[in-house]
N, C-alpha and C positions, 0 to 999 in steps of 0.2 A: 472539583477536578480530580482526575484518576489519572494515577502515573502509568506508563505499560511501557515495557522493555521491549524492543524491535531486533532482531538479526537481521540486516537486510544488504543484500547486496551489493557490494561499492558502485556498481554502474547506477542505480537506483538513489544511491544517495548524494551519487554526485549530480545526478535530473534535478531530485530535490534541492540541493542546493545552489542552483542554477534558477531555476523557478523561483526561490527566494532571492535571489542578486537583481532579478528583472520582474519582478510582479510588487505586489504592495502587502508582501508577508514580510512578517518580524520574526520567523525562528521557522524552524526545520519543522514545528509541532503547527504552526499554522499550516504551514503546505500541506503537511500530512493530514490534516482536519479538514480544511476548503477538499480534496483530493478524497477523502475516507466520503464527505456528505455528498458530491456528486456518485463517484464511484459505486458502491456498496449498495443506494438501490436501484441504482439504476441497469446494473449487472450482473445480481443475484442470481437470475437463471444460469448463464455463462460460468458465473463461480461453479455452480452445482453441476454442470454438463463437464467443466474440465476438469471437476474432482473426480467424476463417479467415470470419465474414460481413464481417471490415476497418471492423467497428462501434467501437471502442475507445471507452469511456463518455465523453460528455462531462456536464461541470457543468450543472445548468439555471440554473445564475445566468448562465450565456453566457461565465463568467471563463477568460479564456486568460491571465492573470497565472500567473507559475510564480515559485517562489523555492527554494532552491537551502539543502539542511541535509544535515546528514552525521551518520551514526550509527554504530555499533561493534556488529556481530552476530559471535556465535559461528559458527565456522571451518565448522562442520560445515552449520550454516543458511545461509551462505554459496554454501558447493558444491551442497547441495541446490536451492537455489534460482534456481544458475546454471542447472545441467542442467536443471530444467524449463524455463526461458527457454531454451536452448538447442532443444530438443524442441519446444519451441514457434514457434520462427525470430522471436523477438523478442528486444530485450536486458533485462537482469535489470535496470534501474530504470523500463523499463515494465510487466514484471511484478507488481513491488512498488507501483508505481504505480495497477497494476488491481486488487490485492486490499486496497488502504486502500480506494479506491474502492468496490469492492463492500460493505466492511464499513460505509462510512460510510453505501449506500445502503438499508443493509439494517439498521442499526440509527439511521438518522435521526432518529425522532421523539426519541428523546432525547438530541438536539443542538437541537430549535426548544425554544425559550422563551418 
């Protein structure tokens, strides 16, 4: 396992958090993992087309609060996930950063209550 340091959003961590209270994850790093292995290839292009318009999604709450949590991925999800930040000329915790994002915005309604 590889440790990596996240700034991410409070809106975003409170989804994740939320997602672990009502799904069958034990820590904020499983959501972020089950979430990183769908997300990431299944969206690659998307990452790539919203980089290269220098759109990077922001929140519609307006929130530029970030907080700052650390999780533990497998070695191998790791590397993978450098190389495509790499490939993409951004670093891998805005990466990971855009595919919570994406997930959070594509399965929102059920985060309103």
């Amino acid at each position: 396992m590889v440790a990596v340091s996240l700034k991410l959003p409070a809106v975003l961590i409170e989804a994740i958090d939320e997602l672990q209270k009502v799904g069958p994850y034990t820590s904020r790093a499983a959501v972020i993992r089950s979430i990183l292995t769908q997300e990431v290839p299944k969206h690659l292009a998307r990452y790539q087309a919203t980089y290269e318009a220098k759109e990077l999604p922001a929140h519609e709450d307006g929130s530029e609060k970030r907080k700052n949590i650390s999780i533990f991925m497998p070695k191998q999800m790791f590397v993978s996930i450098d190389r495509m930040a790499k490939e993409l000329g951004i670093n891998r915790s805005e990466l990971i950063r855009v595919a919570i994002d994406h997930f959070y915005r594509e399965y929102q309604e059920v985060f309103r209550k």
